[in-house]
LUMLOVEX-157993 format. One line per 3 residues: number of its first residue (from 1); their letters; for each residue x, y, z of N, C-alpha, C. Coordinates in steps of 0.02 Angstrom, whole numbers, padded with zeros to 5 digits. Example, Ala and Ser with C-alpha at 12.3 -4.5 7.8 and 13.67 -1.06 7.14 Angstrom:
BEGIN
1) as) 00660 -00284 00390 00615 -00225 00390 00660 -00165 00390 | 00642 -00112 00354 00684 -00053 00357 00645 00002 00394 .
This chain:
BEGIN
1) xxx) 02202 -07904 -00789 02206 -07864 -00848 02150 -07883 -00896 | 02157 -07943 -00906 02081 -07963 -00951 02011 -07946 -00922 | 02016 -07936 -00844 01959 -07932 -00810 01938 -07861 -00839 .
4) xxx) 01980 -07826 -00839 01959 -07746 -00829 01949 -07745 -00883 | 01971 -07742 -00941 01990 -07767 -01014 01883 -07777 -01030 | 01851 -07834 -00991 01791 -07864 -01016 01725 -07823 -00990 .
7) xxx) 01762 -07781 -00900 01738 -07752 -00883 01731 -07685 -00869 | 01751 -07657 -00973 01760 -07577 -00946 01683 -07566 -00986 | 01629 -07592 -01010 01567 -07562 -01006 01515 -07570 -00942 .
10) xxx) 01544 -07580 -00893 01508 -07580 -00841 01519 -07525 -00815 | 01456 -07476 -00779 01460 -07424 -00734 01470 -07426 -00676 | 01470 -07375 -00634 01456 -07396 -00567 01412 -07418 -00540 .
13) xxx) 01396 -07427 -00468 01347 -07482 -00454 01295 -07415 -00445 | 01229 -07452 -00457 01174 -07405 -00440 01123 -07460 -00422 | 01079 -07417 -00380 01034 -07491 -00347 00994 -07521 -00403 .
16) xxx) 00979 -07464 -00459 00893 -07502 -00494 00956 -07525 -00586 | 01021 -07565 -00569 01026 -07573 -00631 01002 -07661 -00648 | 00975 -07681 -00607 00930 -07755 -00647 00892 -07709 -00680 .
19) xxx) 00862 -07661 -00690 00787 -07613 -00724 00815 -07602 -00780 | 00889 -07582 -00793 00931 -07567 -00867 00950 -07620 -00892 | 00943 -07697 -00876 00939 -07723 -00913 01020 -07792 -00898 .
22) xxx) 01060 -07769 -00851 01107 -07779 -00830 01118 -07864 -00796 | 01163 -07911 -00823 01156 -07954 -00807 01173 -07948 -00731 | 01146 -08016 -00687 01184 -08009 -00615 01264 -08014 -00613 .
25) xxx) 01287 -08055 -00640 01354 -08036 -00640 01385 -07981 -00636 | 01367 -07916 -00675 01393 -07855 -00702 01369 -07828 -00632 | 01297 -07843 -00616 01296 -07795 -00561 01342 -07804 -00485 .
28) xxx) 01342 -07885 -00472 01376 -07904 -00447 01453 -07861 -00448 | 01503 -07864 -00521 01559 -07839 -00516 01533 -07749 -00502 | 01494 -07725 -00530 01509 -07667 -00518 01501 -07643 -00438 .
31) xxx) 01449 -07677 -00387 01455 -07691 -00317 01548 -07711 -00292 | 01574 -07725 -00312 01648 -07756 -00289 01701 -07698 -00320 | 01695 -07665 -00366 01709 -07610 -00393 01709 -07556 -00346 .
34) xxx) 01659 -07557 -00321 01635 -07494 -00273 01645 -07505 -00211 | 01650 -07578 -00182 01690 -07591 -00118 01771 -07561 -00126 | 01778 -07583 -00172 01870 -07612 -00174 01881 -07516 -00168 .
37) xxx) 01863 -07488 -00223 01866 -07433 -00205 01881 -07395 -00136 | 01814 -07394 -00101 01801 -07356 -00043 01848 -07401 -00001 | 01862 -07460 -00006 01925 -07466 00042 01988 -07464 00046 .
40) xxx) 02013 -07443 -00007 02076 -07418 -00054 02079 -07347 -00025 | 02048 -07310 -00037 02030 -07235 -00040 02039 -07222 00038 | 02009 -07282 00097 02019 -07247 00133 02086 -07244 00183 .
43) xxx) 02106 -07186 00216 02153 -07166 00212 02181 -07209 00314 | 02168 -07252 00337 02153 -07276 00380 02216 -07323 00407 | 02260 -07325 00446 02317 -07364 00427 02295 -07435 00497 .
46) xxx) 02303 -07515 00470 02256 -07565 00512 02310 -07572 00553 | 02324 -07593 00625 02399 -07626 00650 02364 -07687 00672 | 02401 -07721 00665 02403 -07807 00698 02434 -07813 00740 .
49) xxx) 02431 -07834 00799 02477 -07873 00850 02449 -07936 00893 | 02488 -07972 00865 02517 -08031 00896 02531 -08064 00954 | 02508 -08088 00990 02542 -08126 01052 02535 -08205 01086 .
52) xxx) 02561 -08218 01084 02573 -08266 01107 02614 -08305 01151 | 02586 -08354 01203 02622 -08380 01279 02632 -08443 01228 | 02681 -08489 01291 02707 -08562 01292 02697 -08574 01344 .
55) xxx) 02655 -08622 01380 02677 -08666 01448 02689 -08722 01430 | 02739 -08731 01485 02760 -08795 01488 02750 -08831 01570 | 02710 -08902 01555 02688 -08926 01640 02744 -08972 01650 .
């Protein structure tokens, strides 16, 4: 909550924002912004399975 809170003047990510002046951090979050997004969004469902043996000699 504080995060979003510190980081609502940041835009989205764009390649040339070190040129606006943008610390790396900011660009940094707004890169993780734009991940979290596109993997949220997508609509993809993951399955896991499991397996595993026992021997016994």
């Amino acid at each position: 909550m504080l995060a979003t809170y510190l980081n609502r003047t940041i835009p989205s990510y764009y390649k040339t924002m070190y040129l606006d002046g943008f610390e790396p951090w900011q660009i940094l979050e707004a890169k993780r912004q734009e991940m979290r997004s596109k993997f949220f969004d997508e609509e993809t469902d993951y399955e896991v399975h499991f397996t595993s043996e026992i021997k016994v000699k």
